[in-house]
C-alpha positions as MATLAB code, in Angstrom:
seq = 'XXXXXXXXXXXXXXXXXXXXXXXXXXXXXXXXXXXXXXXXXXXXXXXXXXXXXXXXXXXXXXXXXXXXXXXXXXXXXXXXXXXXXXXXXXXXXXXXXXXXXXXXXXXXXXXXXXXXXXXXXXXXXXXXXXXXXXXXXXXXXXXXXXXXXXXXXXXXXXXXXXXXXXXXXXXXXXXXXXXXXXXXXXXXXXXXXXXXXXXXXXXXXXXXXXXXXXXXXXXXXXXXXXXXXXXXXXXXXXXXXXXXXXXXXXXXXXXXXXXXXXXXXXXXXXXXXXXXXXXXXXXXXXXXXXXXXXXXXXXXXXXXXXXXXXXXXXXXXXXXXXXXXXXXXXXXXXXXXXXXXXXXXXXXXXXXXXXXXXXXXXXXXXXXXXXXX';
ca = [
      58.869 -209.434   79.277;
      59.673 -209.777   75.604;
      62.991 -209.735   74.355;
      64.265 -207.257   71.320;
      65.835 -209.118   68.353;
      67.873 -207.432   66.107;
      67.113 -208.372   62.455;
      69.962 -209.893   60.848;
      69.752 -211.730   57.397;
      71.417 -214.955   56.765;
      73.124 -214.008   53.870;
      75.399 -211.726   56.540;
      78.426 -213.768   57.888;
      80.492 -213.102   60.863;
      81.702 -209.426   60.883;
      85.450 -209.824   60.782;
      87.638 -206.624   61.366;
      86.592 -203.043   62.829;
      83.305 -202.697   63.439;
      81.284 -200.941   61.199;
      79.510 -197.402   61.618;
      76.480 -196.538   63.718;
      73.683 -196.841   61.351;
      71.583 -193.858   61.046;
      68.236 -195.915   60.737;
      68.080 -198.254   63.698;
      65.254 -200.307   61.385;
      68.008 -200.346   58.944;
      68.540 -203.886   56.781;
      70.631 -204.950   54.350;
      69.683 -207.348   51.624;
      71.871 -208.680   49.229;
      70.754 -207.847   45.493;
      72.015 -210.362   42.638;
      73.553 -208.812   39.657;
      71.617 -210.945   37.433;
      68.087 -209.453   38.217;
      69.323 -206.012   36.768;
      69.289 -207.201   33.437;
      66.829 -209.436   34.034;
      64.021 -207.689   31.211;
      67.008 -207.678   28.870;
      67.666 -210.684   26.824;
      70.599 -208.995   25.434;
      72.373 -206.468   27.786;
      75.023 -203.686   26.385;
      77.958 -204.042   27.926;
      78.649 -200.428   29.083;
      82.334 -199.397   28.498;
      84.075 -198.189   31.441;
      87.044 -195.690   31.739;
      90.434 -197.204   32.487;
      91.301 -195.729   36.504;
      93.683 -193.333   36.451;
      96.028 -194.070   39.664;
      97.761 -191.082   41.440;
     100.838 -191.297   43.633;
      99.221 -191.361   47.194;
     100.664 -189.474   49.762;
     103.004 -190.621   52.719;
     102.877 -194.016   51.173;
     106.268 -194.246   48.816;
     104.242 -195.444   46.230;
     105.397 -194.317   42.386;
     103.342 -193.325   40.341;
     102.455 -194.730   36.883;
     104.816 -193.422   33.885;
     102.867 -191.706   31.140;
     103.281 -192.487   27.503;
     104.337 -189.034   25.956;
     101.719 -187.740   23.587;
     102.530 -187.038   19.535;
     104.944 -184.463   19.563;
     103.518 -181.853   16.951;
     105.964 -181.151   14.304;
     107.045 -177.758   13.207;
     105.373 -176.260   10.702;
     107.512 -175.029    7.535;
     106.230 -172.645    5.762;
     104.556 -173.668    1.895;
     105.161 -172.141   -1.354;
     103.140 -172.650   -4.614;
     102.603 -175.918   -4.794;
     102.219 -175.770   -8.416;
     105.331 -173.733   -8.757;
     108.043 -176.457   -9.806;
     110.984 -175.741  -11.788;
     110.195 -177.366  -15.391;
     112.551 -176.512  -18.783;
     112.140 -174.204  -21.022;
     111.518 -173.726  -24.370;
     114.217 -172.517  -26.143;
     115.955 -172.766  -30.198;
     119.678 -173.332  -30.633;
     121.698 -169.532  -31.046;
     122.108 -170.843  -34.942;
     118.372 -170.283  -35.556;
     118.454 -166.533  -34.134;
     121.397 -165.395  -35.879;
     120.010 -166.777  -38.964;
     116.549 -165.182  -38.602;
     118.973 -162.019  -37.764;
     120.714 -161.830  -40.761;
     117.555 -162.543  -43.136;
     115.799 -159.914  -41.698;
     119.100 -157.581  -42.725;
     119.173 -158.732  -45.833;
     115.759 -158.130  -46.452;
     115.809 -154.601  -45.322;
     118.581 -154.370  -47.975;
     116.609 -155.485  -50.604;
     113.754 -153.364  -49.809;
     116.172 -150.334  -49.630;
     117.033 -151.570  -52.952;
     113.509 -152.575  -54.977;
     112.519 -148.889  -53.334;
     115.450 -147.530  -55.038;
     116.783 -145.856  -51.714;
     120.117 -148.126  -51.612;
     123.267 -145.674  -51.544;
     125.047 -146.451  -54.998;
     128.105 -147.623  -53.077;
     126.497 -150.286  -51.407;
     124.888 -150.982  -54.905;
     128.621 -151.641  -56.256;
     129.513 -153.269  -52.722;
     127.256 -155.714  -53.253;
     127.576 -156.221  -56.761;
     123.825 -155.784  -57.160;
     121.936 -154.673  -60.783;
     120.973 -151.908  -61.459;
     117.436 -150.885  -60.804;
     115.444 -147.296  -60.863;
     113.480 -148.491  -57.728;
     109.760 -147.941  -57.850;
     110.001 -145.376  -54.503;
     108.619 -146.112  -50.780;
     105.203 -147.043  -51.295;
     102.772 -149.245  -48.764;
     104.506 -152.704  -49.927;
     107.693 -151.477  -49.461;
     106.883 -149.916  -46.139;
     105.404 -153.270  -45.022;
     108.573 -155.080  -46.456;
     110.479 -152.847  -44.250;
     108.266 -153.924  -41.537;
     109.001 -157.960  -41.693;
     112.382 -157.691  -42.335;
     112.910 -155.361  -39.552;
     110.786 -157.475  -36.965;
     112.685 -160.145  -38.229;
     115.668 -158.815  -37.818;
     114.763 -158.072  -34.582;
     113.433 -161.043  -32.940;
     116.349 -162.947  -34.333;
     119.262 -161.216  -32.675;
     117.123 -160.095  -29.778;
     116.356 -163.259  -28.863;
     119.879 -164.296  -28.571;
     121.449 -165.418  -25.069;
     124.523 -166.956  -24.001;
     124.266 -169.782  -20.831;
     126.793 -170.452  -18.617;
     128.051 -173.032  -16.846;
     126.477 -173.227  -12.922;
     123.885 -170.223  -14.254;
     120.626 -170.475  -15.059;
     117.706 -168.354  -16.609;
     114.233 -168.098  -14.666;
     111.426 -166.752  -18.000;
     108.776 -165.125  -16.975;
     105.972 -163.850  -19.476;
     103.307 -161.014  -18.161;
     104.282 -162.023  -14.381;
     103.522 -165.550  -15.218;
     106.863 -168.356  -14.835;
     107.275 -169.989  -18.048;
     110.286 -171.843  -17.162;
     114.354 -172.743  -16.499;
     116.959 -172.409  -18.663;
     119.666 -174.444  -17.432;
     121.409 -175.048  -20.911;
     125.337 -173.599  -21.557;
     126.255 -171.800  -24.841;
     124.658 -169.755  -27.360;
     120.640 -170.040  -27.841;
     117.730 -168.513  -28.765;
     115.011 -166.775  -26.376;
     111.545 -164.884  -27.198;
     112.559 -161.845  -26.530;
     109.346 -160.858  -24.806;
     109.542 -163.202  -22.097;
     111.599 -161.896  -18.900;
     114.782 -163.081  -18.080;
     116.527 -163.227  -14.246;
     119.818 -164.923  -13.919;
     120.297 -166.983  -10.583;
     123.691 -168.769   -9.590;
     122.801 -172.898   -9.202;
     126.644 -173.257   -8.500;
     127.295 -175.088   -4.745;
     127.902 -171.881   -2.192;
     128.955 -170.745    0.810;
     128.397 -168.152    3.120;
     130.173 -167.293    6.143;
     128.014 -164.922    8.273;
     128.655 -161.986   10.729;
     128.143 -162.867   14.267;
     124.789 -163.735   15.010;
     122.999 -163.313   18.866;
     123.346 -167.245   20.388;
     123.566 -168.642   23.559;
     125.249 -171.775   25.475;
     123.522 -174.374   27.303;
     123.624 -171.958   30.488;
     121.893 -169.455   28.820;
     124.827 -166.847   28.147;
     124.488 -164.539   25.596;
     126.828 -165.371   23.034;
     128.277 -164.106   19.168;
     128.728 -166.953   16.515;
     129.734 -166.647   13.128;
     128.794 -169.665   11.037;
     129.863 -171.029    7.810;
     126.589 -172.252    5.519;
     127.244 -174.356    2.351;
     123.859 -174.693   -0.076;
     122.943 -174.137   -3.080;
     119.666 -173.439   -4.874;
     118.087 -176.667   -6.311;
     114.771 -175.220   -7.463;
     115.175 -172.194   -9.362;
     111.388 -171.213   -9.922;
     110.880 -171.250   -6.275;
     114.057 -169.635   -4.953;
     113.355 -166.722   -7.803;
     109.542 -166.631   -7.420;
     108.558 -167.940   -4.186;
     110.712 -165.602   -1.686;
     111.291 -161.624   -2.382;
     115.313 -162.734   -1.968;
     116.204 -165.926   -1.374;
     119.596 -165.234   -0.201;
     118.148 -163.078    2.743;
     115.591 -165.392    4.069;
     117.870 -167.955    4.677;
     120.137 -165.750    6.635;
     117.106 -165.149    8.510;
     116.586 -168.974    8.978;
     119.973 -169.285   10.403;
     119.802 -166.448   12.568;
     116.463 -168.100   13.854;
     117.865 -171.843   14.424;
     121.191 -170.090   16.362;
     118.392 -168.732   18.668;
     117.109 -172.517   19.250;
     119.921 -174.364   19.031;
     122.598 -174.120   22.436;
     126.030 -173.433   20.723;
     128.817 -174.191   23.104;
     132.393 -172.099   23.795;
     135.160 -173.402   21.732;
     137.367 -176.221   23.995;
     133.974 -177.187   25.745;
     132.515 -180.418   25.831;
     133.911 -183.456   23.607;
     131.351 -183.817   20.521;
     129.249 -180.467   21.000;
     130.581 -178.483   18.574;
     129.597 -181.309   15.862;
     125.674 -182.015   17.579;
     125.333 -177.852   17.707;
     126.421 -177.976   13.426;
     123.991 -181.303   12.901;
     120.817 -179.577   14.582;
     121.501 -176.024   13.033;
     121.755 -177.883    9.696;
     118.730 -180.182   10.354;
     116.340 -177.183   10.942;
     117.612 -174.764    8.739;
     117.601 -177.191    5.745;
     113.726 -178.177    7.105;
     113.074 -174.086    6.865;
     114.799 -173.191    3.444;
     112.989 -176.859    1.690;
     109.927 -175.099    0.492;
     111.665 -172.242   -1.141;
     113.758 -174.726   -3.223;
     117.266 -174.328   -1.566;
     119.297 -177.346   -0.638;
     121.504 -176.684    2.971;
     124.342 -179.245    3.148;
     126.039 -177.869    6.420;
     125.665 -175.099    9.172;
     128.678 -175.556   11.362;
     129.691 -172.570   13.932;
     133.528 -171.527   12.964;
     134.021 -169.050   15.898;
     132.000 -167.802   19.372;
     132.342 -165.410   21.377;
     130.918 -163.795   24.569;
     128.666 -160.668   24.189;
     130.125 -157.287   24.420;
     127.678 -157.223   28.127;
     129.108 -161.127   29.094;
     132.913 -160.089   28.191;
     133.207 -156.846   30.244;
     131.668 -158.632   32.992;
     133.644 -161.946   32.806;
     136.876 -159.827   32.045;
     136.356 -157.641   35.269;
     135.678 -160.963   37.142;
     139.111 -162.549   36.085;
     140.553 -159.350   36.872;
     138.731 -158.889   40.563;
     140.385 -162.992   40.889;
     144.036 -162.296   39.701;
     143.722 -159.900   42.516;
     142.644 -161.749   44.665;
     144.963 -164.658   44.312;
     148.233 -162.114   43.967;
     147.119 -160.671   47.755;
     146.393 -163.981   49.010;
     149.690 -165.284   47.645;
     151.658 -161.905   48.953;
     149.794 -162.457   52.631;
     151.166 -166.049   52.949;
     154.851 -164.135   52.279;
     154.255 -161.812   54.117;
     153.169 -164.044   57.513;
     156.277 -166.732   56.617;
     158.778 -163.717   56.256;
     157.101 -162.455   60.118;
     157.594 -165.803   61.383;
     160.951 -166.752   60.293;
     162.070 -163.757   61.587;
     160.296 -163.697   64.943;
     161.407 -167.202   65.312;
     165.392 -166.142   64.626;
     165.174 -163.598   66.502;
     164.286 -165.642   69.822;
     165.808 -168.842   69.162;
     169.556 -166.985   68.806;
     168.583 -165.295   72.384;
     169.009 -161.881   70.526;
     165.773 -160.461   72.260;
     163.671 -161.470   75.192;
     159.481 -161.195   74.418;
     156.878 -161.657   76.341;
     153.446 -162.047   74.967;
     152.701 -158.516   74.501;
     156.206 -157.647   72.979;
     155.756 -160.718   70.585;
     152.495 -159.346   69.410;
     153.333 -155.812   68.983;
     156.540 -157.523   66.665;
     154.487 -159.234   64.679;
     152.121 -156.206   63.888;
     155.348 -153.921   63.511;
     157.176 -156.385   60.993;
     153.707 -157.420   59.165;
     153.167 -153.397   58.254;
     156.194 -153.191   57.331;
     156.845 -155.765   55.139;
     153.373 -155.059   53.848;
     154.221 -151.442   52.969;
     157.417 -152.310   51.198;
     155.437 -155.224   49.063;
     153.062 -152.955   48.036;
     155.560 -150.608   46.948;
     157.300 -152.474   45.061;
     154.595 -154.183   43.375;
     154.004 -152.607   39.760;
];
């Protein structure tokens, strides 16, 4: 009788352990493979990048699982103007050179009214001018006429008067053609546009706005904004009204931005006026406005929030008035149940004693509530 052998290699040590599984393939061998022979036909194996293991928290077993760095936090995305809208300075004369242009082109129309022989004889005397038949309106005097009156015209048209913390925005055919920022009396082409717009430092104290608090409650705040415009070709050109988009912007960061109750937390009302004025100045940049503070000056509750906190406080005064009048009411019972049978003046048994107690505690009740406004 022959004996059946189990093939085992030698490479195979002494299994250690639990057993391992019922094979499948009872003919089943295992031979060991080395790593080497898989690149043997390559002289120069690629090293094939793996993936790092990403290691979950396992269940049942306590284990923590691996803190993950926090990706780029996308920032927010402020709306662009023109980028080749930039304030830049004007070209403009000193008020000197438009009055004089003014008062040449006068004096010329004079002295065509005069070589045409159309000057009044008084102003002939007035200005002690000769005397001259005057050759009549003809096509040179009619184009005299003509200089001296354009002249005339550009010179004291173009005439403007700056002012301190004001500033003129020229425009020319819809196109911007520059800032004005100089004080005192100059000279303008009077065919360019002019818009005035206040550079002076402002502020603007706002009706109340919808907020909340860090609970979510619908609140009312009235801020206080102090800016200024610092570009005035953007502010002017860029926006429709400047003025109204950034009460928009503030109305926007109050509805980001937790604002808390006045008397609330040490140091809130100050980090609520630092983040309104971080984001509003961040939304009112590209439209050339400068925002040096947003601080909240009062809040409120919501019309909804107040009724219903103000009935609450009520419902709790209540509350705490009957609790306070019951504990009266049950010492006055007592300390008069307790003189009562301590001086001997009546003899109770249980069911007297109760029915005294109920008697007295109505009473005294009734005549609290009475009396009570």
């Amino acid at each position: 009788m022959s004996a059946t052998t189990s093939h085992t290699p030698e490479s195979e040590g002494p299994v250690e352990g639990p057993s391992r599984p019922t094979r499948l393939i009872q003919n089943e061998s295992t031979t060991e493979i080395p790593v080497h022979l898989l690149f043997r036909d390559d002289p120069h194996p690629v090293a094939v990048p793996l993936k790092p293991a990403v290691v979950a928290r396992r269940q049942g077993t306590g284990e923590q699982p691996r803190l993950r760095r926090p990706g780029p936090v996308q920032a927010r995305r402020v709306p662009e103007v023109d980028p080749l809208l930039v304030e830049r300075s004007a070209r403009v004369l000193p008020g000197a050179v438009g009055v004089l242009a003014g008062l040449g082109g006068a004096a010329g129309c004079v002295a065509t009214s005069w070589w045409a022989g159309v000057l009044p004889q008084l102003a002939v005397q007035a200005l002690r001018l000769p005397g001259h038949v005057g050759a009549g309106l003809g096509p040179a005097q009619w184009a005299a006429y003509a200089g001296a009156g354009a002249l005339g015209v550009l010179g004291f048209g173009g005439l403007a008067r700056g002012a301190t913390g004001r500033a003129w925005v020229l425009g020319l055919f819809g196109r911007y053609r520059g800032t004005v920022r100089r004080t005192g009396l100059m000279w303008v082409n009077p065919l360019l546009r002019r818009r005035r717009v206040d550079v002076r430092l402002r502020h603007w104290r706002g009706k109340p706005m919808p907020a909340a608090d860090a609970n979510g409650v619908a609140l009312r705040v009235v801020v206080l904004v102090v800016w200024r415009v610092r570009d005035t070709a953007r502010a002017v050109l860029g926006v429709e009204d400047h003025e109204s988009y950034l009460r928009e912007c503030v109305e926007a960061a109050l509805a980001r931005v937790p604002v808390d109750m006045p008397g609330g937390a040490p140091g809130a009302a100050e980090a609520a006026g630092e983040a309104l004025t971080r984001l509003v100045a961040a939304d009112t940049a590209g439209i050339g406005l400068e925002v040096f503070s947003v601080q909240p000056v009062r809040a409120e509750y919501a019309p909804e929030i107040a009724a219903a906190m103000h009935r609450r406080r009520i419902a709790a005064l209540d509350a705490q008035q009957r609790s306070s009048m019951l504990s009266s009411v049950v010492d006055s019972v007592e300390d008069t149940v307790t003189r009562l049978t301590v001086r001997g003046l009546v003899e109770l048994d249980d069911y007297e004693r109760k029915m005294l107690v109920r008697d007295l505690t109505v009473a005294f009740c009734s005549g609290r509530t009475e009396s009570a406004p």
